[in-house]
RORO-391923 format. One record per residue (C-alpha): residue number from 1; residue in one letter; x, y, z. Coordinates in steps of 0.1 Angstrom, whole numbers. Example, Ala and Ser with C-alpha at 12.3 -4.5 7.8 and 13.67 -1.06 7.14 Angstrom:
2
<r 1,a,<123,-45,78>>;
<r 2,s,<137,-11,71>>;
END
This chain:
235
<r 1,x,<-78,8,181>>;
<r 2,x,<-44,9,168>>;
<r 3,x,<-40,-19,141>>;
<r 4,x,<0,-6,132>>;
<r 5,x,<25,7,151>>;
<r 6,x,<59,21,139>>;
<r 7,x,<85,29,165>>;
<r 8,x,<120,45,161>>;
<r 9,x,<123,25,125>>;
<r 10,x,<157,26,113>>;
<r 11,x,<171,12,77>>;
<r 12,x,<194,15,52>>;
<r 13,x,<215,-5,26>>;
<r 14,x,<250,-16,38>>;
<r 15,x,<266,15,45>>;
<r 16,x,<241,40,34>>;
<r 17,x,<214,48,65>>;
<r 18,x,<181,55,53>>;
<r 19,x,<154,56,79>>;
<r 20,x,<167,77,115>>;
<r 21,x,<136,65,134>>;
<r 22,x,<102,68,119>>;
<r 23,x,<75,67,144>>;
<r 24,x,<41,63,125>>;
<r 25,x,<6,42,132>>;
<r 26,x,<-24,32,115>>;
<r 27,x,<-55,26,131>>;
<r 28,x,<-83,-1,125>>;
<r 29,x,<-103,7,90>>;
<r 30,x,<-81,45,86>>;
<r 31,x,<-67,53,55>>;
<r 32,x,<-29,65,58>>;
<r 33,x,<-4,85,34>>;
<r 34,x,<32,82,34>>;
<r 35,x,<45,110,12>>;
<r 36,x,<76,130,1>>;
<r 37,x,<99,133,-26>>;
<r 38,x,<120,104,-44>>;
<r 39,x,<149,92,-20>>;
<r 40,x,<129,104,12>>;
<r 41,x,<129,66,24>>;
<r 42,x,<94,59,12>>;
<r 43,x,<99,27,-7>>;
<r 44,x,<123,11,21>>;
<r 45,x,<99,17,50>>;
<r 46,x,<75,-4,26>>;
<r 47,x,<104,-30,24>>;
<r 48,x,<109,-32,58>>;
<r 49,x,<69,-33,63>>;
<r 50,x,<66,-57,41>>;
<r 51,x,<96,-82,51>>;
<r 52,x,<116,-71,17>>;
<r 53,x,<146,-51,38>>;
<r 54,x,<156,-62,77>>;
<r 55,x,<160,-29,101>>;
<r 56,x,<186,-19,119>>;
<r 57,x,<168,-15,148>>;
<r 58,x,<128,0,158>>;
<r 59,x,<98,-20,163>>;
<r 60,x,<67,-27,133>>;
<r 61,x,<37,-47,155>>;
<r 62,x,<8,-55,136>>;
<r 63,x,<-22,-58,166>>;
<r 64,x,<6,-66,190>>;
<r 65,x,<25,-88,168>>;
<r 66,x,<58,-84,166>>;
<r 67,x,<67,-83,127>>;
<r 68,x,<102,-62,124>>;
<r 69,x,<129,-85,104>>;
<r 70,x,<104,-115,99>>;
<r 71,x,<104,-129,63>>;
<r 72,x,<77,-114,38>>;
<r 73,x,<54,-149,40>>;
<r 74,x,<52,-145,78>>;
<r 75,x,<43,-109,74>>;
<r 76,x,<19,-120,46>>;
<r 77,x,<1,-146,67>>;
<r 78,x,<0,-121,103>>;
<r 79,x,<-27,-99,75>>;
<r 80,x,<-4,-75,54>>;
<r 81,x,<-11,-69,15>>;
<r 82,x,<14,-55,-5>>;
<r 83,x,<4,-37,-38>>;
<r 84,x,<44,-30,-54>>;
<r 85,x,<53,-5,-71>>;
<r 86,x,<60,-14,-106>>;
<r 87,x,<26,-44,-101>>;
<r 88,x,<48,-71,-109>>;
<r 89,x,<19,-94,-117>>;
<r 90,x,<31,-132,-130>>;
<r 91,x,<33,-126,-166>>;
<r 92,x,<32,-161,-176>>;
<r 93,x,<2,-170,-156>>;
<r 94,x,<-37,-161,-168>>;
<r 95,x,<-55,-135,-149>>;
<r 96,x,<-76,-161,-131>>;
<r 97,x,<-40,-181,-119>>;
<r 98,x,<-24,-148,-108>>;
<r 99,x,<-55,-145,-84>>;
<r 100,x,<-54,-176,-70>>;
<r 101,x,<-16,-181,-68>>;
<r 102,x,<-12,-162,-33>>;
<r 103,x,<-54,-162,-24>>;
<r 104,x,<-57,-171,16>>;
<r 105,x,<-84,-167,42>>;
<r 106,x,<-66,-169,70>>;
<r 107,x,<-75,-135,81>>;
<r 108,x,<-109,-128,66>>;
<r 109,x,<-138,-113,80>>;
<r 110,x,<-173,-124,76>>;
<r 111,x,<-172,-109,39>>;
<r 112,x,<-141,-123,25>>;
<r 113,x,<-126,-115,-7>>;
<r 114,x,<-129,-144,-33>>;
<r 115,x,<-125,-142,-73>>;
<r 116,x,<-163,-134,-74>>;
<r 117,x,<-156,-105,-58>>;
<r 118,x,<-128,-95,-71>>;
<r 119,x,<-144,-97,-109>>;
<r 120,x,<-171,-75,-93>>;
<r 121,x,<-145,-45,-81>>;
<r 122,x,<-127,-52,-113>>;
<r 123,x,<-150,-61,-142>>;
<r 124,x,<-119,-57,-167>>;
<r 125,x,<-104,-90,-154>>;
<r 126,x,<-136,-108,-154>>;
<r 127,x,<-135,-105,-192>>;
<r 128,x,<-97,-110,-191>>;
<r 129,x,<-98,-141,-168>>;
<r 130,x,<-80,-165,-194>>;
<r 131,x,<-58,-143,-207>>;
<r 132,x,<-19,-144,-195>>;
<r 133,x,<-6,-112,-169>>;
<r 134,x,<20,-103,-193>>;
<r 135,x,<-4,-93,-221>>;
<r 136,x,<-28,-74,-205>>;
<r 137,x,<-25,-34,-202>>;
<r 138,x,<-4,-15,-179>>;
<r 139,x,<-41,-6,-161>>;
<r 140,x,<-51,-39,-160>>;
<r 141,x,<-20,-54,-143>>;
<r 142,x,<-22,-26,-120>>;
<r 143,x,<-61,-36,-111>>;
<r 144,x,<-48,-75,-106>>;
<r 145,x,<-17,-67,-82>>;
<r 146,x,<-44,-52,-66>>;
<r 147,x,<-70,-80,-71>>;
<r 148,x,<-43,-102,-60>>;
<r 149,x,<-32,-88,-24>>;
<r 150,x,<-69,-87,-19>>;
<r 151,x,<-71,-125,-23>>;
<r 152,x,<-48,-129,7>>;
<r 153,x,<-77,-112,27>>;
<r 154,x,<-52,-86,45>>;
<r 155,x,<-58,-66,75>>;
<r 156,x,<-34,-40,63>>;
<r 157,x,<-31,-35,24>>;
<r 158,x,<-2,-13,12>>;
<r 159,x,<-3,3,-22>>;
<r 160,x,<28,15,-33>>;
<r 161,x,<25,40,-58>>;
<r 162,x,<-7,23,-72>>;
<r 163,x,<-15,49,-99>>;
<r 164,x,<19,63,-116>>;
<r 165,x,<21,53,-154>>;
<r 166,x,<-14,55,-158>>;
<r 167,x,<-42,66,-182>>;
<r 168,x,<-62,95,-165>>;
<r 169,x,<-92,71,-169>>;
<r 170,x,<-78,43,-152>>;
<r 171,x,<-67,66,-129>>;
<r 172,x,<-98,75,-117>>;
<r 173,x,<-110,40,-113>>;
<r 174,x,<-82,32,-89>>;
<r 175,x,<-94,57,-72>>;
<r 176,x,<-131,47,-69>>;
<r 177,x,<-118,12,-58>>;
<r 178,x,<-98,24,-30>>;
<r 179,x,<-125,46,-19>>;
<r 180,x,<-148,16,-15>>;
<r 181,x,<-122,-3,2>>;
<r 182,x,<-122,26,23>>;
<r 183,x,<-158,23,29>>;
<r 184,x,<-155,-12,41>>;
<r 185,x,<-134,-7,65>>;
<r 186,x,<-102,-17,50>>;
<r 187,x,<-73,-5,66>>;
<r 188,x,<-46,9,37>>;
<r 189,x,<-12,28,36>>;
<r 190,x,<-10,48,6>>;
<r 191,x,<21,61,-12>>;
<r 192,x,<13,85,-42>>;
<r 193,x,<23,114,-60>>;
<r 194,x,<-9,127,-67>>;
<r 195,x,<-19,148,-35>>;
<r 196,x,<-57,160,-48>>;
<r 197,x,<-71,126,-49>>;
<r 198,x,<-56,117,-17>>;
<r 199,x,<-73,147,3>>;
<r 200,x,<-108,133,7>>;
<r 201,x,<-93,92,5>>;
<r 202,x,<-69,95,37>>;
<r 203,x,<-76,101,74>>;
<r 204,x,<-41,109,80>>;
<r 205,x,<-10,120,65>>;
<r 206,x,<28,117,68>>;
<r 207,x,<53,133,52>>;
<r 208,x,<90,121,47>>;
<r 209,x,<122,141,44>>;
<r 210,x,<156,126,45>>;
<r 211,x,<146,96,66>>;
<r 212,x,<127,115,92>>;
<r 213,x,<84,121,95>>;
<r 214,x,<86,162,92>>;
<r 215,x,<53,166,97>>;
<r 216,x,<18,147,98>>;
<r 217,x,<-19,156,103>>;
<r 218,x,<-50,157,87>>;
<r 219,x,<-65,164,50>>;
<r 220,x,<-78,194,63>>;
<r 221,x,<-47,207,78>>;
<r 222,x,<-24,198,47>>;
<r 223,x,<-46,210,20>>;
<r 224,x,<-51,246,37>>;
<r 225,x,<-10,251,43>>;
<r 226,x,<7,254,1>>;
<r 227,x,<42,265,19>>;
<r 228,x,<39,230,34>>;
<r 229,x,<32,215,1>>;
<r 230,x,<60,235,-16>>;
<r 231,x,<82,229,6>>;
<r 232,x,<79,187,7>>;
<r 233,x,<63,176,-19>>;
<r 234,x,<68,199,-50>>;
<r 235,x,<89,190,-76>>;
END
């Protein structure tokens, strides 16, 4: 069942067109890519997902809703999660506040996300729970902007370069906690440099060029083809 659907999504900033009609769709519980080199129109398709940037014209439906050009909070209450890039955490608020700021079940399932559960996928902030956003490590912030659009119980979560600027370490347990949100049947739209952990995360994969999808498929299919890499994604 499709849960997103992208149709002939268009964009840009004043006079500068970004987006010339992305088609793209995520399915119930499938784990999605959106890839491609900086200024490809990555970061504003998240915008426009997200209610950050208004398109010029297309359509965005979340399980037949129609979301295109409604304001982030309605976009946040129909079941999207947005991880930024960058975290932006609220560095004057404790661990525990920054989790509970935005935290919502109006979309959860029979296992919904609470701060007990969130301490449990992120032990780190359990033992930081007190302690203000803005002091904690560049890992840690990352793990609660991601603890934090998990407390709005999405349908859809959206991580937007989740990983870059990190410790090879705290890498790897981003990683593991996107591949058990995986397992549970979160649906997730992934945007990341790093193609090898990708491979065996994502069911699908699309790649941007100049504000157009140039090609999409499987992990199987992009891992076997290097020219493809080369060509897209290769710095």
């Amino acid at each position: 069942m499709t849960m997103l659907r992208v149709s002939a999504l268009q964009a840009g900033y004043q006079h500068s067109q970004v987006l010339f009609g992305i088609d793209f769709s995520v399915a119930a519980g499938q784990v999605v890519t959106l890839l491609g080199r900086n200024g490809m129109g990555k970061s504003t398709t998240v915008k426009c997902l997200s209610g950050l940037l208004k398109p010029t014209s297309g359509t965005i439906e979340l399980g037949g809703m129609a979301l295109a050009g409604q304001p982030s909070y309605r976009i946040g209450r129909a079941g999207v999660g947005l991880v930024p890039e960058g975290r932006q955490v609220f560095p004057t608020l404790t661990v525990r506040e920054n989790l509970v700021a935005t935290a919502s079940r109006r979309n959860a399932g029979a296992s919904p996300w609470t701060l007990a559960r969130v301490f449990e996928l992120f032990p780190r902030l359990a033992e930081r729970e007190r302690q203000l956003g803005g002091r904690l490590s560049g890992g840690e912030q990352q793990m609660l902007a991601i603890g934090r659009a998990l407390m709005t119980n999405p349908r859809l979560l959206i991580l937007d370069e989740a990983t870059e600027g990190l410790a090879p370490l705290v890498r790897s347990e981003i990683w593991r906690c996107l591949a058990l949100l995986r397992a549970e049947g979160l649906a997730m739209i992934v945007i990341d440099k790093n193609l090898r952990p990708l491979l065996p995360l994502a069911d699908h994969h699309y790649i941007l060029d100049k504000g157009l999808i140039a090609w999409h498929g499987d992990s199987a299919q992009l891992g076997a083809d290097p020219q493809l890499i080369e060509r897209y994604l290769s710095v």
